[in-house]
Every structure is written in structure tokens, then in C-alpha cells.
N, C-alpha and C positions, 0 to 999 in steps of 0.2 A: 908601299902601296903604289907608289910613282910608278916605278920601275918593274911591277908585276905584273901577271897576268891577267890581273880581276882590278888594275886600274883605271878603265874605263867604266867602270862600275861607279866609282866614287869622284866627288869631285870636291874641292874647298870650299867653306862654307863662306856661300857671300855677306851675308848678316851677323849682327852678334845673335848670342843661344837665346835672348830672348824672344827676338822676333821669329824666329822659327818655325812653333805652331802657338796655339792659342791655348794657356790654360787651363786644365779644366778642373774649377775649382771645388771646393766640397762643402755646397750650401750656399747659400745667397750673401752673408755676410762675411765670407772665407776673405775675400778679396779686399775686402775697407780694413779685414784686422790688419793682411801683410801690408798692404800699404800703409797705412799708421804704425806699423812696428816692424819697420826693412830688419832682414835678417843680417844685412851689414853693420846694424847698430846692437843687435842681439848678440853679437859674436865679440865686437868692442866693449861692450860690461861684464860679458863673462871673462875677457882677459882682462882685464881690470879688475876683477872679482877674487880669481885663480891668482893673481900676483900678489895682492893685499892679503891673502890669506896663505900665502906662501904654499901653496901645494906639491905635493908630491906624489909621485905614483910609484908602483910595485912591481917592477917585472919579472913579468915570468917567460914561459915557454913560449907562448903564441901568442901573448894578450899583457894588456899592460893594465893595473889596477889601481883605482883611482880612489883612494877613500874620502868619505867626506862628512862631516859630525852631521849630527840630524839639526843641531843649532843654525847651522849655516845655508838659512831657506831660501837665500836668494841666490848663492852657488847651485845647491837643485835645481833650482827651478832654471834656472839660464841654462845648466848643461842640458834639461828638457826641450828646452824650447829651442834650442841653436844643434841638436839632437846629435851631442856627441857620445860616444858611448853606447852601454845600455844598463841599466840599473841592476843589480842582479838582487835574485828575490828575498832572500833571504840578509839581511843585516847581522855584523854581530860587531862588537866594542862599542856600541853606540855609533856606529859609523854605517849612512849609507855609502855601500862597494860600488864605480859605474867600473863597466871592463870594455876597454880601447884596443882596437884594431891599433897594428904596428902603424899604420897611414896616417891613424886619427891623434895616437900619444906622440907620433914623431911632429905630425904642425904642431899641435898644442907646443910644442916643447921645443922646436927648431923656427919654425916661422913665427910663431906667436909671441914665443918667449915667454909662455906664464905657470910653466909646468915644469918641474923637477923631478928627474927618475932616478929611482935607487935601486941597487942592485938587491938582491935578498941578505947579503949583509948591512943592508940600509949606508952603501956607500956609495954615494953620490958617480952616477953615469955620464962620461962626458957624450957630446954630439956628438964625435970621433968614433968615439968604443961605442957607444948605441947602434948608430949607422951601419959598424963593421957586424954586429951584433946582428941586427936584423937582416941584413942582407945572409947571415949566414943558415939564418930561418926559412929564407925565401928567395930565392933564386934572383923573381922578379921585382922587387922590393923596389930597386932604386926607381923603374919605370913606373912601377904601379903607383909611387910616391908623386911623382913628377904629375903623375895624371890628377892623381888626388889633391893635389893643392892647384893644380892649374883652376880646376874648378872650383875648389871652397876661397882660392884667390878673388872670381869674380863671383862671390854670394851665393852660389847652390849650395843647397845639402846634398850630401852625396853619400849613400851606404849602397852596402852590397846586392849585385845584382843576376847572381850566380842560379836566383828562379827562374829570369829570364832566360839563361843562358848567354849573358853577359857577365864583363867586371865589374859594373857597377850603375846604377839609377842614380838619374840626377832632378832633385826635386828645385824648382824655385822661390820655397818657403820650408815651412814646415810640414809634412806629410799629414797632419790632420787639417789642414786646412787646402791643401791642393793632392792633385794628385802627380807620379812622377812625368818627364816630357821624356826623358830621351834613356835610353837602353846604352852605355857604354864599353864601347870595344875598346881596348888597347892594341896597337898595331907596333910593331918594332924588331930589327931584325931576326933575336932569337925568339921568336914568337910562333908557336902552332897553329892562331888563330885566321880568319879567314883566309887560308888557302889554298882551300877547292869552293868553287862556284856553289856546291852543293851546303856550305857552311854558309855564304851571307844567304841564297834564300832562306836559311833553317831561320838565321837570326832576324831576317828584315820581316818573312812570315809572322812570326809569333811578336813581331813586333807592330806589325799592323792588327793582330788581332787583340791587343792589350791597348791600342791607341797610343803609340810611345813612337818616336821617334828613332832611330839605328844614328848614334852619335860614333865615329869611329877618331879614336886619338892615336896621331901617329907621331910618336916621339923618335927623333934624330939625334942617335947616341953613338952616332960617329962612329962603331963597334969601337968603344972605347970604356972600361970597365970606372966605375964610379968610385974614386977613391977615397973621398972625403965630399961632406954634406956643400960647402962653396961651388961646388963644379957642379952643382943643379943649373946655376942660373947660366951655364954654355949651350943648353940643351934646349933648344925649339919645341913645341907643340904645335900640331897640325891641326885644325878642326876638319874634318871630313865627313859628308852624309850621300848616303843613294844616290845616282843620277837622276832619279824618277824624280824626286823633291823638288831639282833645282829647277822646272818650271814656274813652277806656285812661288819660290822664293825671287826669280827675278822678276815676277809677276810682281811680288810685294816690295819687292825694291823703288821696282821703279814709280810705285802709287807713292810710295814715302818719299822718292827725290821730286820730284814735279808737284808734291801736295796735293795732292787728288784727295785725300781724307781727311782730318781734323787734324790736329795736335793736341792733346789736352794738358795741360802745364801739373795735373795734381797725379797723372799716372804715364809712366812710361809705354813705349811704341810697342810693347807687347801687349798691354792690354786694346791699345785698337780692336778696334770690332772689322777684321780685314777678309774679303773671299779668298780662300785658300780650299781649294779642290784636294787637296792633300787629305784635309784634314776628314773630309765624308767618305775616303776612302778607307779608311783606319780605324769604322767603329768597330767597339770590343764586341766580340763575339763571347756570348755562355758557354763557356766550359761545360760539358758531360761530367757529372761527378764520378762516374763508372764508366768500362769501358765494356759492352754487351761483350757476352761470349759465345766463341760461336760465327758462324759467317753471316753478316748482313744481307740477305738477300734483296735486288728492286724486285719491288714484288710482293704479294701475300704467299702465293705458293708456289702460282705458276714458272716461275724462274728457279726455285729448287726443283721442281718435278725435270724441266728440261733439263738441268744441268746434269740430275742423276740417271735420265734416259740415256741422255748421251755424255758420257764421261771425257774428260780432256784428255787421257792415257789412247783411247780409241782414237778420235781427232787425231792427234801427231801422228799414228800409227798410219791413218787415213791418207796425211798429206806426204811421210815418209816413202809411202809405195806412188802414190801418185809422182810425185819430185824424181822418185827415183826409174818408172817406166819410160817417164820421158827425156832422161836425160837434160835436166833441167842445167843452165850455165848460168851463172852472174861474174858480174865484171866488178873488180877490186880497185878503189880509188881512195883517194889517199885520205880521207876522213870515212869513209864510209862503203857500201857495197852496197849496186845495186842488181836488182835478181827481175827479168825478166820472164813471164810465166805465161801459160793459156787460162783463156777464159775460165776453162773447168776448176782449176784450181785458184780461183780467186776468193770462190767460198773457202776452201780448206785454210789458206792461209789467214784469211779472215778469223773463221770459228778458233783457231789453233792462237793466235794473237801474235802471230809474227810477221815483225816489219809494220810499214807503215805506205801505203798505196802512195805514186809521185805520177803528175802527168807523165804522158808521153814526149813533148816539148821539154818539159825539164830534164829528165834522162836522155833527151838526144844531145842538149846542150853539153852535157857533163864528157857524154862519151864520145861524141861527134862521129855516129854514125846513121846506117839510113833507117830510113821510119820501116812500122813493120806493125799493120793494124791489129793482128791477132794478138799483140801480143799487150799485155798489162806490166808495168812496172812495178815493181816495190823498193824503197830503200831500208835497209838493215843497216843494225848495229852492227859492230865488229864481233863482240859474240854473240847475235842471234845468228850470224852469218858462220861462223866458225861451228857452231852448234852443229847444223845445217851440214855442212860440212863434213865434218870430223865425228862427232857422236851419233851422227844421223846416217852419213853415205849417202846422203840423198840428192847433193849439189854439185855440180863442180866449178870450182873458181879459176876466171881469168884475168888476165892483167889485160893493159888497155889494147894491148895487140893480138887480142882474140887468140894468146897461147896460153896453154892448161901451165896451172901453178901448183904446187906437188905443197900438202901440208904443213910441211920444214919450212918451205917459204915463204908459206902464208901467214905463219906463226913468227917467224923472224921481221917479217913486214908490219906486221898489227904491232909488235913488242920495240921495235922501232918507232912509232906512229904515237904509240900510249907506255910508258915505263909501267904500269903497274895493269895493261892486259892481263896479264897472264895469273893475277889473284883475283882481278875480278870475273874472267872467264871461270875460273874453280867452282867462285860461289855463285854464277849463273846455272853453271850445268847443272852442280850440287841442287837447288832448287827444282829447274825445269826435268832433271830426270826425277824427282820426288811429285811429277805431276802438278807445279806451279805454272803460273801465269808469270813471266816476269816483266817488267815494264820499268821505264824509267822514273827514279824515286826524284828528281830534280827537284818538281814544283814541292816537295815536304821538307829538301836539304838534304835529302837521304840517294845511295847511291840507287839504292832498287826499292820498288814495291811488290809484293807477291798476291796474285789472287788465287782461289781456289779454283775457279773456272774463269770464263771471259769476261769483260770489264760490265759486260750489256744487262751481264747476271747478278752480280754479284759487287760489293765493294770491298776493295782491298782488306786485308789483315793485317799485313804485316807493313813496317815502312826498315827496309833494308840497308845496314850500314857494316862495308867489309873491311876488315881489320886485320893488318900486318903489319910485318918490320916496321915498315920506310911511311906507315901511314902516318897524315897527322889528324885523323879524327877520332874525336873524343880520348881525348891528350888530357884536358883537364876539367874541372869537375862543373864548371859552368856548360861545356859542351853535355853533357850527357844529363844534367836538368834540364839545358834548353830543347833539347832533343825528348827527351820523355814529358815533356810541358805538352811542344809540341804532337805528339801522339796523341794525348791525353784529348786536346782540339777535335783532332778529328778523327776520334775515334777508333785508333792501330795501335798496335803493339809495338815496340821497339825490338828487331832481332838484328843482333851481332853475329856474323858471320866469321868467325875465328879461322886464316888462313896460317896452318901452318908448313910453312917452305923451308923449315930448317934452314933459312941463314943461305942459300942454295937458291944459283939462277935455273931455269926453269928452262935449259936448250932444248926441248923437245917438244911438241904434243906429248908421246909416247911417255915419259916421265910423269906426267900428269896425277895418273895412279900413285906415287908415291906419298902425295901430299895428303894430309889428312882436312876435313873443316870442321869445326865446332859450332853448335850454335847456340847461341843463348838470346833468352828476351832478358827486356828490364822494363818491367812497369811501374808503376806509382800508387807510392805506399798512403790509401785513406785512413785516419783513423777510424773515422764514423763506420766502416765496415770492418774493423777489426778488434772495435768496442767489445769489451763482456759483454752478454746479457743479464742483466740484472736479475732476472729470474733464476739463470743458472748461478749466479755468484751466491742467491741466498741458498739454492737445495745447497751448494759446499761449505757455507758456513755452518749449515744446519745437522751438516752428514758427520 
């Protein structure tokens, strides 16, 4: 994260994780229970529990299984309350089954020392062969270990956080009596996880609408492959959160260095009652339990009636002949293109939703030349700009010395500028000639959003994410819940744009046609709407 391009984004965390935000517990009396019964003393009689009773566990394929007699009510109850496991529903030998994540049977059984695994011939698994075992399961095992004990090392509970669209939630008690603080990343170097920009807002959004913190753990593994369970302890943990945080946090540093608030000797500096502006920023928003179908119109009617009077296919048609009578020119700069226009055409670009209107003062800074009142500025994307261009005929692009630049180079220049232009131009055009809106999907994590007509009319549908080769989104299975969580929010579809380039650079415009896109949604699966009806379940029994 140091060393990348989204490290100004995060920063090390000044406090420990308690002081971070505040809280929020579940009921008035949540907070005297964990305080009279720290989960650091819950965790030391369950292994005291687990050793005197000699336990053993079962492994299997993904999961390690815990049996445990129904006599033995105070091993229950502690694996409940220190919430290792999960009890599974069914019982049989007189044995309640708990079934353990590799993270959760490996402390139990390497850091704790209270747990014995046997293989399914019930012969004894060393640390050695376990280790080599589960790594062979899971790629990311050793990290994902490292992370998972760093935090049950200092008292969280810590399970899965893959709703989120994280690796893992970290509670400061027991999950019925508070609720989770922080949404866990894992960061390290063979990692797909946050990096593109469009990944931490995906993850820090849906993390202020849940009230949760964005905890980012960056472990330094030296690209050096995990031999043996001893070589954990060579390997640093990083604490890392948002840079937006770190105000609120050194706000609260420094009231707790100079004593500006209480101290109170029977509860620690997290429960302070402290101002943190963070934390008003981060209420949970209600989830939609459905997501309407259909386009959301602002509006009762009026905004459908316009939008089908005048259709977006006419518009572009509009601003295409327009762009193109006058000979319209924009100038190509090295993030960006800006397109200089007449008045009349301020609406069309307007109505049509491309570009984005810049003073006049800023486009002369950029381009450093002379002013010219007629004229209005816009800046464009690289492919609103290319669009414009190349599927349009309506523009012509210049470099900064006001000489025409021929498509080949403009395409070689933007593919220099951005390595993976040339799939996302596919699935811009691919929409916009299907008569979309496309707009940037940023503030959702997403690369694109698509409207049906202009933003004025209508809200978004879709929230656009384009996938190829060399992409790293939705890599693994926490991205693509946190991503259809997030939909779920605010009310959009998830569509994958399927770029396929055959393996094959993309030297031309002209070539373009070869490539196919696919598209697929993925939404989120309600029971309660895909319940029987009870009415029909009895006419079938009855028939």
C-alpha cells in the first residue's frame, strides 16, 4: 500500500482499534455484561476447558470439526460465547458437532495449544503437515492466518466478512451484545484487493452505510513463501484506515494526551463518550428489500412523457450533425480532452450527457492559449472523447500544437496514458450505441453507470463493472457480495461487461469489431420473494 497508487488514500493507524470509533452496543445493559466478562478471560477458560478435556477435531476438506459430548456444558457454552465455530444443527453420537474455519482450528491448535487434529484415520496431524495442509486449500492461508490471529491476539472476535465485501468483521465482544466496528481488508503483495480506486470507494461506501469502519491489514511477507508455522512471528502487521478518519483520530489523540476528558479506572478509553465527526457521518442507511423494476423516473410523469418525446437516439443524432457542420476541434492533453464548442451547441451536449462544462480560465491555463468569448469549453473522458471522434465523425482531435491527429494516434496515445483504454472504450461504445447514458460509476466503486435517458430524468439502472484478462475486479467472492450489497443500497443492478480480446493487443481502432462483449447482471437472491405460497403448496398436495 506504501508504494502504490491508492497510498495516499490510507494512512497508519495513530490509536489502538479500540479507540477508533465508539461502540455501538445492543441494549442498555450490553456494555456492564463485556465489561464484567472481558473476552480476554472468556477465551483463557475455554483453553483451559479444551486442554483438560483433551479435544480433538476432524478434518476435512474445508472445515475442521469439533465434537463435543452434550455432558460437557461448560466447553458449549465458552465455545458460544468466545464465538468460535458454529454449532451445526443437527447432532448425532451424543456429540454436539462445532465446524471451524482453517483460521479458527489453526489458533485453537497452534497459538492456543488446546486443540488436537486428526486426520480421518484419527491419526494425529502435526503443525508442520496441518500448515502444509491448509495452505494447499487456500492459496491465501498463511496471510489470511496472520491477520486472523493478529486480531483475536488483541481480544476481537473476528468471523467472516465476505457480506460486507471484506475478509472479515471485527467485533469487540460478543456479537449479541455489540455490534461489528470495523470491515477487514487484507492487503499483501499477491493480492487482487484494493487496486483500482473504484474498489476502496466500493468498500469504504458500503462501509459507512453499515456504520463500520474500513480496517485495512497490510502484512509484509517479504515475497517469501511460508514454510513452517515459526516463521509467522518474522512478519509485521500494518494497521491502516481511510485518510478521511485521520482527522476525528488526531482530534481524539490529542483530547486523551493533554486530558481534556475523564479517565475512568472501571472502563477503558474506548468507551469515553468522545466528539468524533466520523462517526455522524456513517449512519446506517435502510436497505430496500427489492430493487423496483423498471427505470425510476424524478418525477410522477412528467420526466417519462419528456424523455419519450424526445428520445436520446435523436439527441446524439442532433449534436452529431451539429459537431460535425461546424467542424468542431478539441485539443488532447495528457489526462484528459478538452472540446471547445458554440453556444448553440451547449444544449446538445448538455441534453446528449457528454462531457462535463470547465471555465474558460481553466481551459486556457491548460492549453495556454488566447481567450475566444464565443466559445464554451467542455472537458471529456478519453472515451467520451474517442467516441466523438471515431464512432461519431463528428470531432476532430488536436494535440497541443493545434496539428490534426489521425485516429491510430490517438488510440496509441490514450493506450499509452491508461493500459486497459481500449476494454473500457469497447464497453462504453457497446452501451452508448445501445442508446445509454454513460457516466462515471466512481462514487458506487463501479467503472460505469448507465441511464436510460439524462441524469435530470431519470436514475441510474445499472452500476457498470468491465471485465477482462488483466482485470483485478471481482477476483474473489467478497468483491462481488460487497458489490451486489452495494447495488442492493441504492437501488441498481449490477452488470458485468464481459470483454473478450482473445488474449490479443488491440493495435488499431479498426480491429475493434473483432471483439465480442457479454453482458450479465447479478442480483441478489431474497428468500421472502421466492417463498411458496402456501395456498399453492396446498392445491399440489391436494391434486
Amino acid at each position: 500500500m506504501e508504494e502504490g497508487p491508492l497510498c495516499s488514500l490510507f494512512s497508519r493507524l495513530v490509536l489502538p482499534l479500540e479507540a477508533v470509533m465508539e461502540p455501538r452496543w445492543k441494549g442498555k445493559n450490553a456494555e456492564t455484561k463485556a465489561l464484567a466478562d472481558p473476552m480476554s478471560k472468556i477465551v483463557e477458560r475455554l483453553q483451559s476447558s479444551l486442554r483438560k478435556s483433551d479435544a480433538q477435531g476432524l478434518l476435512l476438506d474445508s472445515v475442521v470439526l469439533l465434537p463435543v459430548d452434550h455432558e460437557q456444558i461448560e466447553v458449549i457454552e465458552l465455545l458460544n460465547r468466545s464465538f468460535f465455530g458454529r454449532p451445526r444443527p443437527n447432532s448425532y453420537e451424543h456429540k454436539q458437532w462445532y465446524e471451524l474455519d482453517f483460521e479458527e482450528a489453526f489458533y485453537l491448535c497452534y497459538s492456543l495449544e488446546c486443540l488436537k487434529i486428526m486426520d480421518e484415520n484419527k491419526c494425529l496431524v502435526v503443525n508442520n503437515d496441518l500448515w502444509k495442509y491448509m495452505k494447499s486449500k487456500s492459496k491465501a492461508f498463511p496471510e489470511s492466518y496472520i491477520a486472523y490471529s493478529h486480531l483475536r491476539n488483541k481480544d476481537w472476535v473476528v468471523k467472516d466478512g465476505s457480506k460486507y465485501g471484506a475478509d472479515f468483521v471485527a467485533y469487540r465482544h460478543h456479537p449479541s451484545l455489540v455490534h461489528s466496528e470495523f470491515a477487514v481488508i487484507l492487503e499483501f503483495d499477491k493480492s487482487h484487493r484494493l487496486r483500482v480506486l473504484s474498489d476502496v470507494k466500493c468498500v469504504v461506501r458500503i462501509c459507512a452505510s453499515v456504520a463500520k469502519t474500513l480496517l485495512v491489514l497490510r502484512i509484509n511477507t517479504k515475497d517469501c513463501d511460508f514454510v513452517s508455522p515459526p516463521e509467522l512471528d518474522l512478519y509485521k502487521v500494518e494497521e491502516m484506515i481511510p485518510e478521511q478518519h485521520h482527522e476525528d483520530l488526531h482530534i481524539r489523540k490529542r483530547l486523551i494526551s493533554t486530558q481534556e476528558i475523564p479517565t475512568l479506572p472501571t472502563k477503558d478509553i474506548s468507551t469515553v463518550s468522545v466528539p468524533a465527526s466520523s462517526i455522524s457521518r456513517i449512519q446506517p442507511k435502510k436497505a430496500p428489500l427489492s430493487r423496483r423494476t423498471g427505470p425510476r423516473w424524478k418525477g410522477k410523469k412528467s420526466a417519462e412523457a419528456k424523455a419519450l418525446a424526445d428520445p436520446m437516439s435523436k439527441i446524439v443524432e442532433q449534436l452529431q450533425s451539429s459537431l460535425h457542420k461546424s467542424e468542431t476541434q478539441g485539443f488532447l492533453l495528457s489526462s484528459a480532452f478538452l472540446l471547445s464548442v458554440d453556444v448553440e451547441q451547449i444544449e446538445l451536449l448538455e441534453h446528449s450527457c457528454f462531457g462535463q462544462p470547465i471555465s474558460s480560465e481553466e481551459a486556457l491555463r491548460k492549453l495556454l492559449i488566447s481567450s475566444d468569448e464565443d466559445k464554451q469549453w467542455y472537458e471529456l473522458s478519453f472515451e467520451e472523447a474517442f467516441y466523438l471522434c471515431y464512432s461519431l465523425e463528428c470531432v476532430r482531435i488536436m494535440d497541443e500544437n493545434k496539428c490534426l491527429v489521425s485516429n491510430n494516434d490517438v488510440w496509441q496515445y490514450m493506450k499509452s496514458k491508461r493500459r486497459a483504454f481500449p476494454e473500457f472504450y469497447i464497453a462504453y461504445s457497446h452501451l452508448r450505441k445501445k442508446n445509454w447514458v454513460v457516466r462515471s460509476g466512481l462514487q458506487y466503486g463501479a467503472d460505469f453507470v448507465a441511464y436510460c435517458h439524462h441524469p435530470s430524468l431519470v436514475h441510474s439502472e445499472f452500476v457498470v463493472i468491465v471485465d477482462f484478462n488483466n482485470s483485478s475486479r471481482l477476483r474473489v467472492w467478497s468483491d462481488i457480495e460487497g458489490m451486489v450489497r452495494l447495488c442492493t443500497l441504492v437501488a441498481k443492478t449490477l452488470m458485468v461487461l464481459s470483454v473478450n480480446t482473445n488474449d490479443c493487443d488491440v493495435v488499431s481502432p479498426s480491429e475493434l469489431g473483432l471483439y465480442k462483449v457479454e453482458g450479465r447482471t447479478i442480483t441478489r437472491w431474497f428468500a421472502e420473494k421466492h417463498r411458496e405460497d402456501p395456498r399453492t403448496s396446498e392445491r399440489l398436495s391436494s391434486a
